[in-house]
mmCIF file of the N, C-alpha and C atoms, coordinates in Angstrom:
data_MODEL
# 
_entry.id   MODEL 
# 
loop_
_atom_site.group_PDB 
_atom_site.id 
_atom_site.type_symbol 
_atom_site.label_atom_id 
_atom_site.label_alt_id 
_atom_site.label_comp_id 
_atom_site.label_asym_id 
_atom_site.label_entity_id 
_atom_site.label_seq_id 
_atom_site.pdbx_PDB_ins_code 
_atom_site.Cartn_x 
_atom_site.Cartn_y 
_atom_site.Cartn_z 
_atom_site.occupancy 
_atom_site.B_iso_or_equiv 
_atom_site.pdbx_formal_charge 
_atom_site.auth_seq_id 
_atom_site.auth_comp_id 
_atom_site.auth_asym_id 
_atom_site.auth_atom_id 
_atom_site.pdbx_PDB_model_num 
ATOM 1   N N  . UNK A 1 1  ? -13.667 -6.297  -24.810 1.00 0.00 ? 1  UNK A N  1 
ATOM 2   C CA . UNK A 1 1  ? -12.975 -6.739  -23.624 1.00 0.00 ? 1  UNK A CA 1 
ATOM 3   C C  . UNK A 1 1  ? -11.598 -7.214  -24.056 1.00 0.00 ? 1  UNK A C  1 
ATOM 4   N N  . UNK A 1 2  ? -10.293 -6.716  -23.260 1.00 0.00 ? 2  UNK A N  1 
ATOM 5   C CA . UNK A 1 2  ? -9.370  -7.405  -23.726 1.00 0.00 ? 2  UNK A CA 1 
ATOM 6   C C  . UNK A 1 2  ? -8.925  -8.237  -22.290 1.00 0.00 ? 2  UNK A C  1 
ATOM 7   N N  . UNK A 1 3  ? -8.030  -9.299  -22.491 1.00 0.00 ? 3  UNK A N  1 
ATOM 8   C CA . UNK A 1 3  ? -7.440  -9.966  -21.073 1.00 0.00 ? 3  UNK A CA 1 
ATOM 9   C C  . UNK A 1 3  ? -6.209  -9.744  -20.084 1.00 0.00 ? 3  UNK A C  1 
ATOM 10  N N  . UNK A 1 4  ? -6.122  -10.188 -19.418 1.00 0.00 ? 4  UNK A N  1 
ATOM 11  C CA . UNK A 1 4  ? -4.843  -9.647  -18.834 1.00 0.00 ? 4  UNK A CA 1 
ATOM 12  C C  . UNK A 1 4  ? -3.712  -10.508 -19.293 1.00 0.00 ? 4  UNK A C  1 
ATOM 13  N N  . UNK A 1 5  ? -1.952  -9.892  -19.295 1.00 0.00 ? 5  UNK A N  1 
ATOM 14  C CA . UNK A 1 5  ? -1.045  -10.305 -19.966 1.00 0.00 ? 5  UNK A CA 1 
ATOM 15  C C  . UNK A 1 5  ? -0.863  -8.431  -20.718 1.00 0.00 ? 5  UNK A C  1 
ATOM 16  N N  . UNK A 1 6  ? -1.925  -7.880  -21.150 1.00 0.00 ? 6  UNK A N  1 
ATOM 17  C CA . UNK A 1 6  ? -1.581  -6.700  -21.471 1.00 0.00 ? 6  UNK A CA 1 
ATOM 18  C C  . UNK A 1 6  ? -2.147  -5.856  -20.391 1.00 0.00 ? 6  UNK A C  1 
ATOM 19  N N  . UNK A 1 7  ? -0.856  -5.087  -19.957 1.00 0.00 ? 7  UNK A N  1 
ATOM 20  C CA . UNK A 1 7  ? -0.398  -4.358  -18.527 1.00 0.00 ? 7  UNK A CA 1 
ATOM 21  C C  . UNK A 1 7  ? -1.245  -2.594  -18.945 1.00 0.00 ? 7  UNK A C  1 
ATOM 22  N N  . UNK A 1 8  ? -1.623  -2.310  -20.078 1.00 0.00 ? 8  UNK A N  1 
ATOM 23  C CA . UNK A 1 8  ? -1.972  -0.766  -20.531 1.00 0.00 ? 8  UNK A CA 1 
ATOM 24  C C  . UNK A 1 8  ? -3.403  -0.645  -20.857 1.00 0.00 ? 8  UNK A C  1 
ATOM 25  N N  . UNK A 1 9  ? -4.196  0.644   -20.890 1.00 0.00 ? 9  UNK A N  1 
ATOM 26  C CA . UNK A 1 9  ? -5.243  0.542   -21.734 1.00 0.00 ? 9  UNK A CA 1 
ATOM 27  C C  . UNK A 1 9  ? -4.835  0.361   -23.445 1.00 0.00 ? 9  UNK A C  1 
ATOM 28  N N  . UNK A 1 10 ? -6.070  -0.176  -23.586 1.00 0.00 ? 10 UNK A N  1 
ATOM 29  C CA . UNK A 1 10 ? -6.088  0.207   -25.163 1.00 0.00 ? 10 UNK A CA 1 
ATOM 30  C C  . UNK A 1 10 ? -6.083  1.894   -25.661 1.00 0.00 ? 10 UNK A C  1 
ATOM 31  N N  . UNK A 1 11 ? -7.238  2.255   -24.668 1.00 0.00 ? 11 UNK A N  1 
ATOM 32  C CA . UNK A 1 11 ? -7.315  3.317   -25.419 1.00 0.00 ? 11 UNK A CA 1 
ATOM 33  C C  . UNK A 1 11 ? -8.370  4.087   -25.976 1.00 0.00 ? 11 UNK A C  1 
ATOM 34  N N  . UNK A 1 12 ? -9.258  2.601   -26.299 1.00 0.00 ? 12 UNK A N  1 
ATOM 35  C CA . UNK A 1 12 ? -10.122 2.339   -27.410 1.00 0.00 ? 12 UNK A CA 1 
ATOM 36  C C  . UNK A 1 12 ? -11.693 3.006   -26.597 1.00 0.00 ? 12 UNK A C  1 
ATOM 37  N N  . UNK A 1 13 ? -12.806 3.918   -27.238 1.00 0.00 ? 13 UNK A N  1 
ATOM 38  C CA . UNK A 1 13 ? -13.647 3.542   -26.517 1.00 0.00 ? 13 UNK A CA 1 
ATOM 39  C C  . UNK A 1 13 ? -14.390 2.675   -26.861 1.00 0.00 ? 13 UNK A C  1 
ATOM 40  N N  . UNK A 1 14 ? -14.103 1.822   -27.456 1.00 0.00 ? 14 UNK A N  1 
ATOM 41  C CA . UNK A 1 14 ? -15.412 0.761   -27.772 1.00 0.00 ? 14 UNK A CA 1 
ATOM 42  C C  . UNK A 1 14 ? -14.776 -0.666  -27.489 1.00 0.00 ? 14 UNK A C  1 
ATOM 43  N N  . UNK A 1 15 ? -13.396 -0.259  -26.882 1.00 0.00 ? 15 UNK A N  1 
ATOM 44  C CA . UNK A 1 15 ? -13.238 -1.700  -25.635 1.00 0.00 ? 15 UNK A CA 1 
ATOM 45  C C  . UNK A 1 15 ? -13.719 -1.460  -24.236 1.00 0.00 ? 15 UNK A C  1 
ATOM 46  N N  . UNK A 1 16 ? -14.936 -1.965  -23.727 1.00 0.00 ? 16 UNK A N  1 
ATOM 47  C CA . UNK A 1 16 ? -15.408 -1.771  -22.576 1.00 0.00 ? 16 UNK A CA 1 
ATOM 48  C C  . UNK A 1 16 ? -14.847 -2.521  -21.545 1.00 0.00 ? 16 UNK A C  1 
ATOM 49  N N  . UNK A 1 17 ? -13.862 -3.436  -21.569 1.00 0.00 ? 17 UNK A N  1 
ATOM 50  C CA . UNK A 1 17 ? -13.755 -4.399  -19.606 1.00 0.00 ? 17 UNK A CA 1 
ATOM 51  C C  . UNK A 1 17 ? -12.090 -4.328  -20.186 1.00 0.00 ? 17 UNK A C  1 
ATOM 52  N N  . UNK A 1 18 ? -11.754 -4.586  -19.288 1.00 0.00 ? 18 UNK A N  1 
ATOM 53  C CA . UNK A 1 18 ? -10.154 -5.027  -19.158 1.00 0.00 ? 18 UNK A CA 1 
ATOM 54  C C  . UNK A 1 18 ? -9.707  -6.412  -18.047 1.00 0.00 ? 18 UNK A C  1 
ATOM 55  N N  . UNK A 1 19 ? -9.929  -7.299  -18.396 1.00 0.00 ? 19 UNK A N  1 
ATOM 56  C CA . UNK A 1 19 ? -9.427  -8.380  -16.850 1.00 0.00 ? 19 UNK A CA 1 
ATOM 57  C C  . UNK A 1 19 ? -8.132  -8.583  -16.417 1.00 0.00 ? 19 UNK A C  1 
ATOM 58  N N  . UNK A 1 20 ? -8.209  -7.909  -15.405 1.00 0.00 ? 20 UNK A N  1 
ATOM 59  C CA . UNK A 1 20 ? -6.702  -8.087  -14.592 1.00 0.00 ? 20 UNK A CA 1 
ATOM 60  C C  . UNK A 1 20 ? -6.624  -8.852  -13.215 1.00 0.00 ? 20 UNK A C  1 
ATOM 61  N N  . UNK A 1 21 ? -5.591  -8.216  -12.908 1.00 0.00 ? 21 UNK A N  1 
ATOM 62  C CA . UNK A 1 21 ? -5.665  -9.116  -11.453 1.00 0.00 ? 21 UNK A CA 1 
ATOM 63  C C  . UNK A 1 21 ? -5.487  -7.672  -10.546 1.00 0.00 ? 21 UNK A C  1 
ATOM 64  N N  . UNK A 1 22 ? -4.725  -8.037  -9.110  1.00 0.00 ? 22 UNK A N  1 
ATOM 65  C CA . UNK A 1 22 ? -4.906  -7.086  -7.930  1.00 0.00 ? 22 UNK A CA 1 
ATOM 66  C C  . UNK A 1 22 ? -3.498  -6.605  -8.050  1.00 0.00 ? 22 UNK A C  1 
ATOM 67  N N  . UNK A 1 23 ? -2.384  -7.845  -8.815  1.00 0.00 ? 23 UNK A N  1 
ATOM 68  C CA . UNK A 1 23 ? -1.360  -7.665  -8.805  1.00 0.00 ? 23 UNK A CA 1 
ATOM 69  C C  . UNK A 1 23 ? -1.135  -6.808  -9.911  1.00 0.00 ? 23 UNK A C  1 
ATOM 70  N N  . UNK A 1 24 ? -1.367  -7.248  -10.969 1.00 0.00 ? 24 UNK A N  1 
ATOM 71  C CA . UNK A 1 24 ? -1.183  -6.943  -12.342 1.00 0.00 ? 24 UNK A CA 1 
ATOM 72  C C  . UNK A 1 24 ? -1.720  -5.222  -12.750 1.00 0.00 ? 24 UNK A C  1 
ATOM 73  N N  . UNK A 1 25 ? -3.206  -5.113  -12.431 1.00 0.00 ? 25 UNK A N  1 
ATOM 74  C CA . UNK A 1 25 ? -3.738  -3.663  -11.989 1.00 0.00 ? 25 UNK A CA 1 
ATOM 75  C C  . UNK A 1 25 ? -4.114  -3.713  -10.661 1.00 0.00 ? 25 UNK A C  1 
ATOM 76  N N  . UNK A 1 26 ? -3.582  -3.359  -9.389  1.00 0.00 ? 26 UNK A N  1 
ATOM 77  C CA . UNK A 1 26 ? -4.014  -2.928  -8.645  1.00 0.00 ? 26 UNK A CA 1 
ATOM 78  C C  . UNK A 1 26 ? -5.279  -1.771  -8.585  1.00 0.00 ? 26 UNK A C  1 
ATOM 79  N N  . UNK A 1 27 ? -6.131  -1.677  -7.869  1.00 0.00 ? 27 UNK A N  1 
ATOM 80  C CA . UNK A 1 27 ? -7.581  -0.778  -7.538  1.00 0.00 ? 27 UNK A CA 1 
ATOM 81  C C  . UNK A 1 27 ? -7.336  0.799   -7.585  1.00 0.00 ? 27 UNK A C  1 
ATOM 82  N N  . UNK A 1 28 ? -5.713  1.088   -7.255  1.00 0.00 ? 28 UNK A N  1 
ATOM 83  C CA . UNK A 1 28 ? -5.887  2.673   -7.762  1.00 0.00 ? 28 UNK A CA 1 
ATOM 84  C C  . UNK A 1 28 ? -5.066  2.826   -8.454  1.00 0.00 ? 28 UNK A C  1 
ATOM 85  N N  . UNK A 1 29 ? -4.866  2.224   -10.017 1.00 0.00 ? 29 UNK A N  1 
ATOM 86  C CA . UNK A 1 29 ? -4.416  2.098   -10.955 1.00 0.00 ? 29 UNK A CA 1 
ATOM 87  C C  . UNK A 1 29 ? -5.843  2.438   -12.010 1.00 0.00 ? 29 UNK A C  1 
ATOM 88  N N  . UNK A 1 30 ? -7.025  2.348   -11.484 1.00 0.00 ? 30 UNK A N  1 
ATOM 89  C CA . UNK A 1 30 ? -8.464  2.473   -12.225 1.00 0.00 ? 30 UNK A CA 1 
ATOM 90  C C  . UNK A 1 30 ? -8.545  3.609   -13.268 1.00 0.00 ? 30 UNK A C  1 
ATOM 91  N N  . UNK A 1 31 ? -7.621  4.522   -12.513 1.00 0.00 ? 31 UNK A N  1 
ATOM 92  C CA . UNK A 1 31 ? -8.262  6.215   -13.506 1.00 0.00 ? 31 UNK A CA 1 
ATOM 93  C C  . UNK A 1 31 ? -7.199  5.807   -14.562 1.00 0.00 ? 31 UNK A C  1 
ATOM 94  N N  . UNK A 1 32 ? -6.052  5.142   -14.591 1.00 0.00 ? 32 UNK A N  1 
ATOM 95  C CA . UNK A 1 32 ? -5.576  5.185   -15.763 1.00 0.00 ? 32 UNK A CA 1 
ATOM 96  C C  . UNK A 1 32 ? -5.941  4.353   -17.097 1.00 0.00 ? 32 UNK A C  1 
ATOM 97  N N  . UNK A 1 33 ? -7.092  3.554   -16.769 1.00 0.00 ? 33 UNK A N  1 
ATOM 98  C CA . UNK A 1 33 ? -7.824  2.620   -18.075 1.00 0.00 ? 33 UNK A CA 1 
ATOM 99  C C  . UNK A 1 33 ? -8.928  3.551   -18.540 1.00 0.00 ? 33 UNK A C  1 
ATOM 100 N N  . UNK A 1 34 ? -9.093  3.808   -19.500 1.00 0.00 ? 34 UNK A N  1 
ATOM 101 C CA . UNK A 1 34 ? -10.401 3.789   -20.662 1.00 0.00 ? 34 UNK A CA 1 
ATOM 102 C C  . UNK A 1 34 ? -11.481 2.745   -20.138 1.00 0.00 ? 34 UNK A C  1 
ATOM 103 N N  . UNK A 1 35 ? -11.178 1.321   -19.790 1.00 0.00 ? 35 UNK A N  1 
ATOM 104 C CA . UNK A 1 35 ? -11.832 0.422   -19.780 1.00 0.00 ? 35 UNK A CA 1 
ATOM 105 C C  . UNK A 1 35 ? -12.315 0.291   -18.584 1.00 0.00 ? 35 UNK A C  1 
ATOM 106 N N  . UNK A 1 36 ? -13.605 -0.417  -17.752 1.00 0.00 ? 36 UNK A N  1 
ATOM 107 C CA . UNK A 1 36 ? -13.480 -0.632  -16.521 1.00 0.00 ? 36 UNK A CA 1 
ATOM 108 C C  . UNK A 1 36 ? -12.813 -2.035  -16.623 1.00 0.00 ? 36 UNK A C  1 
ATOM 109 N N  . UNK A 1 37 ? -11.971 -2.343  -15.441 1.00 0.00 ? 37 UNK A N  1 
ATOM 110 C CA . UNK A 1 37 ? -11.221 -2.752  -14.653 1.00 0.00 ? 37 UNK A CA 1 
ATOM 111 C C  . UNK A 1 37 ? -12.178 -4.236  -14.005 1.00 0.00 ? 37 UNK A C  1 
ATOM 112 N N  . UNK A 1 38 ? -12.143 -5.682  -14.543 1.00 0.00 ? 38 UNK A N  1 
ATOM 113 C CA . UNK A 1 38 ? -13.061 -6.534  -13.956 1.00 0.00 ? 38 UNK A CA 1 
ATOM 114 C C  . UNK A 1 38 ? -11.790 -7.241  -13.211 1.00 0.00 ? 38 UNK A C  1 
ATOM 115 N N  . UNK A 1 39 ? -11.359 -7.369  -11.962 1.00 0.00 ? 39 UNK A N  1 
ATOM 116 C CA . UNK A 1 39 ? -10.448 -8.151  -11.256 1.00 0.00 ? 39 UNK A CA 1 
ATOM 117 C C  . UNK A 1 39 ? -10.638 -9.660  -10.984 1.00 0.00 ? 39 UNK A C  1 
ATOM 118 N N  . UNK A 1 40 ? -9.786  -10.423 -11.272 1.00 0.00 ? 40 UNK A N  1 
ATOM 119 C CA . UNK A 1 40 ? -10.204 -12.270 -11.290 1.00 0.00 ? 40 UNK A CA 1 
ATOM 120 C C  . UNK A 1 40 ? -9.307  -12.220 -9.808  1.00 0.00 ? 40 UNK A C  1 
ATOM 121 N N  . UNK A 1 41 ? -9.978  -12.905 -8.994  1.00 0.00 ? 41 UNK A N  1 
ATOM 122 C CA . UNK A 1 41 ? -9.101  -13.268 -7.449  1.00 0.00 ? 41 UNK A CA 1 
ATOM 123 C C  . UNK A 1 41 ? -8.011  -13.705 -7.172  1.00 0.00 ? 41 UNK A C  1 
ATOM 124 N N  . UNK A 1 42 ? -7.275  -14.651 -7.857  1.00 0.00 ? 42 UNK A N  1 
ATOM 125 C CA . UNK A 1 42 ? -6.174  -14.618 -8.159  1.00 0.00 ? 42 UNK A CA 1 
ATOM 126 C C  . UNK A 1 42 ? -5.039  -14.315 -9.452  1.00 0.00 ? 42 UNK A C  1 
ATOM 127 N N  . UNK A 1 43 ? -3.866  -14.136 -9.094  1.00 0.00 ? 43 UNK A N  1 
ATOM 128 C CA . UNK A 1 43 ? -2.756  -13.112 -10.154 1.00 0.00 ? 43 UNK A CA 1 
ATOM 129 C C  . UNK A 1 43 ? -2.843  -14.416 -11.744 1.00 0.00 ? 43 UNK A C  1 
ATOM 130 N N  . UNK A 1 44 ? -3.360  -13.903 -12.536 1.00 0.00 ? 44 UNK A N  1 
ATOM 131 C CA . UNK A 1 44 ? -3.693  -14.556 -13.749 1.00 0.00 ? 44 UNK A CA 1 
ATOM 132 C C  . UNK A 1 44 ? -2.207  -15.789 -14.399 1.00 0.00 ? 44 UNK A C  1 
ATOM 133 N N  . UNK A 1 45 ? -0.951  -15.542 -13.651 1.00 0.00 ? 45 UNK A N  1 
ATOM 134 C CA . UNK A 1 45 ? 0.037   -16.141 -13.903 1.00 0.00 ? 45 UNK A CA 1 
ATOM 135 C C  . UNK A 1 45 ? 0.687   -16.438 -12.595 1.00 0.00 ? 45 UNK A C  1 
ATOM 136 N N  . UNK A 1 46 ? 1.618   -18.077 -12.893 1.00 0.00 ? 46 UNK A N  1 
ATOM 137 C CA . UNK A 1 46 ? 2.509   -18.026 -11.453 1.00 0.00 ? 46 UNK A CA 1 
ATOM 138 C C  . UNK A 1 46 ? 3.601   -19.135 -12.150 1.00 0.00 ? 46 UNK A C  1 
ATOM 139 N N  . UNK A 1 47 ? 4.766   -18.637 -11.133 1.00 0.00 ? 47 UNK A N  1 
ATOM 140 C CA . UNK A 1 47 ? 5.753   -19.532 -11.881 1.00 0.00 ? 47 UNK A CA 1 
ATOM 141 C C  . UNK A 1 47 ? 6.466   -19.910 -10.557 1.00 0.00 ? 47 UNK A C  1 
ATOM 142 N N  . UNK A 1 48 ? 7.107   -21.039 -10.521 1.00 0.00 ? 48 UNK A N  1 
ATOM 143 C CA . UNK A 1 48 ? 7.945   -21.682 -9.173  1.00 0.00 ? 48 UNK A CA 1 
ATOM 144 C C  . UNK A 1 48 ? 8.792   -22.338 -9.438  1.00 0.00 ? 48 UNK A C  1 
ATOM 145 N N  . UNK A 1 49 ? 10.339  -22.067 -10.030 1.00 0.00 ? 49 UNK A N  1 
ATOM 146 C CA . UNK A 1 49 ? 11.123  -22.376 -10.546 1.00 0.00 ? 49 UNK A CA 1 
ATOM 147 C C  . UNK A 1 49 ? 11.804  -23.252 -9.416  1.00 0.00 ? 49 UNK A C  1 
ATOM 148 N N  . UNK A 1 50 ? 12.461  -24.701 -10.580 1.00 0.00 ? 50 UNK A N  1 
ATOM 149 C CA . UNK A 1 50 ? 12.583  -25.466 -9.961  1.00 0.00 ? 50 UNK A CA 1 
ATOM 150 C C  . UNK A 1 50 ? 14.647  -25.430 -9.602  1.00 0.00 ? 50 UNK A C  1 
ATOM 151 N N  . UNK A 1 51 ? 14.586  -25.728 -8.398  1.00 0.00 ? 51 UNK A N  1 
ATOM 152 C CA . UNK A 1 51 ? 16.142  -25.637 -8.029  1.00 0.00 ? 51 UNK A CA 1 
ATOM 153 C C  . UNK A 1 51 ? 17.272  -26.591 -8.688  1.00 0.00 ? 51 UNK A C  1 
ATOM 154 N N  . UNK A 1 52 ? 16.279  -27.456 -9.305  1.00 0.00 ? 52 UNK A N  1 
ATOM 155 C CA . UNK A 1 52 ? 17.269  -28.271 -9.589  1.00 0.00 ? 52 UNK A CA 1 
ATOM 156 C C  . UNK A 1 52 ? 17.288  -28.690 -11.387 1.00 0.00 ? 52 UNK A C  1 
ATOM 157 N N  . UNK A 1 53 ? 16.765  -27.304 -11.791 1.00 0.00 ? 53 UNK A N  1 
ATOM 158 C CA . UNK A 1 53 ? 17.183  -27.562 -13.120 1.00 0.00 ? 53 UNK A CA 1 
ATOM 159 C C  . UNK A 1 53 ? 17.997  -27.116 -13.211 1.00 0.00 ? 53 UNK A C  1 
ATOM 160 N N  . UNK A 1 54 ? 18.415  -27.422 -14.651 1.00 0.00 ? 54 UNK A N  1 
ATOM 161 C CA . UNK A 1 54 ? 19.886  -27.337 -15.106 1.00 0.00 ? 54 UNK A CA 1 
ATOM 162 C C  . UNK A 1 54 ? 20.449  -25.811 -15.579 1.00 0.00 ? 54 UNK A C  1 
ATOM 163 N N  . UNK A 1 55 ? 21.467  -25.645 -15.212 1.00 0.00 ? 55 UNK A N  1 
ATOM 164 C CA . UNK A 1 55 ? 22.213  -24.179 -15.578 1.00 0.00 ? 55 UNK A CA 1 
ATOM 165 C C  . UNK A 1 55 ? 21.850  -24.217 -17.031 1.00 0.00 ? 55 UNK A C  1 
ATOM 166 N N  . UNK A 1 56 ? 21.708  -23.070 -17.679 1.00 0.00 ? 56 UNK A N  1 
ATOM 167 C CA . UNK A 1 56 ? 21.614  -22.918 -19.710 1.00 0.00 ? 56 UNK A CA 1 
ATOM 168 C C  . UNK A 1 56 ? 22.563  -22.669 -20.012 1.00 0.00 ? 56 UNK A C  1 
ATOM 169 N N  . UNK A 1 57 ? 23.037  -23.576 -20.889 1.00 0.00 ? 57 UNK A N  1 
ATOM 170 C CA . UNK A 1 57 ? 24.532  -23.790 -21.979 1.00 0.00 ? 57 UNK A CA 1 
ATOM 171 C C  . UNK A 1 57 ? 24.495  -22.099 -22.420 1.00 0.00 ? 57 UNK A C  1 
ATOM 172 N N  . UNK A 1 58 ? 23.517  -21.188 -22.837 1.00 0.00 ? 58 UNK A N  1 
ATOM 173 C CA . UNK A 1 58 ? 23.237  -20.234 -23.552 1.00 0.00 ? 58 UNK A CA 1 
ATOM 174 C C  . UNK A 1 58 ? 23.599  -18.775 -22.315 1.00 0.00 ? 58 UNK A C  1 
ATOM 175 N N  . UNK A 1 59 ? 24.488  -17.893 -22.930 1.00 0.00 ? 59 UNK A N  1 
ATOM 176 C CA . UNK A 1 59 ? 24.813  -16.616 -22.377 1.00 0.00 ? 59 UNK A CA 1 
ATOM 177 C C  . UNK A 1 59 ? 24.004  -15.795 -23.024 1.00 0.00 ? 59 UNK A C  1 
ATOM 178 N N  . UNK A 1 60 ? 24.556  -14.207 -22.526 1.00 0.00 ? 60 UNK A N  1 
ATOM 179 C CA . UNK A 1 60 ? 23.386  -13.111 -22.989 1.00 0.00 ? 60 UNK A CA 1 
ATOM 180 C C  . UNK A 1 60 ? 24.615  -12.826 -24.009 1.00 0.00 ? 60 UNK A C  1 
ATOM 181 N N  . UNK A 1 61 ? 23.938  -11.980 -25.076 1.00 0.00 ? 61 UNK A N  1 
ATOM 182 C CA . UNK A 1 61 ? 25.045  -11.763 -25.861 1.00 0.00 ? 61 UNK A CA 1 
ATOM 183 C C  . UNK A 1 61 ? 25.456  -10.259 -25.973 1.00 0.00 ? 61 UNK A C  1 
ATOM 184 N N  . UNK A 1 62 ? 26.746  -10.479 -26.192 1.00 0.00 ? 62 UNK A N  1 
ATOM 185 C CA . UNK A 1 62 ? 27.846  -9.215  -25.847 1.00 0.00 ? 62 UNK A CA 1 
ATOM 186 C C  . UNK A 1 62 ? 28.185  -8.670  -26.937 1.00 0.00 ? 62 UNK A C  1 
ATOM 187 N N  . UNK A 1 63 ? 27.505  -7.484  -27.179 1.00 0.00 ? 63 UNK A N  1 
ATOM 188 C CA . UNK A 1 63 ? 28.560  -6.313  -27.983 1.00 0.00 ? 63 UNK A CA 1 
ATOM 189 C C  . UNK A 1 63 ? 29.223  -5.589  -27.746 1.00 0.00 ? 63 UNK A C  1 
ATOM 190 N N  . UNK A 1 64 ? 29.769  -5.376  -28.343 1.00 0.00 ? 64 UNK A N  1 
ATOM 191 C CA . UNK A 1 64 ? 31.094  -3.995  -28.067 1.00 0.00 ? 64 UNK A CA 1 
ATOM 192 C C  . UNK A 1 64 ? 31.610  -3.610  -29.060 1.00 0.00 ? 64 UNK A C  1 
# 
């Protein structure tokens, strides 16, 4: 069994479950796993960023 966070099959046949979500693998996303597909009811991650943190001192960095 592997968990969700990894979006692909393995591959493997001797990994049997994969746990995802509805979001993460949606239900006709199925034929593309090796693994069956065990869905947890809600999306295994959530984030709610807060408005009033602070801008990051840190840019993306530029080549040229």
């Amino acid at each position: 069994m592997h968990y969700i966070g990894y979006f692909a099959s393995t591959g493997l046949t001797e990994m049997d479950y994969l746990i995802g979500d509805a979001v993460l693998t949606p239900p006709e996303t199925d034929s593309h796993f090796s693994e069956q597909v065990w869905r947890l009811p809600r999306v295994w991650a959530s984030y709610n960023g807060k408005a009033e943190a602070p801008v990051s001192a840190c840019g993306p960095v530029l080549t040229g």
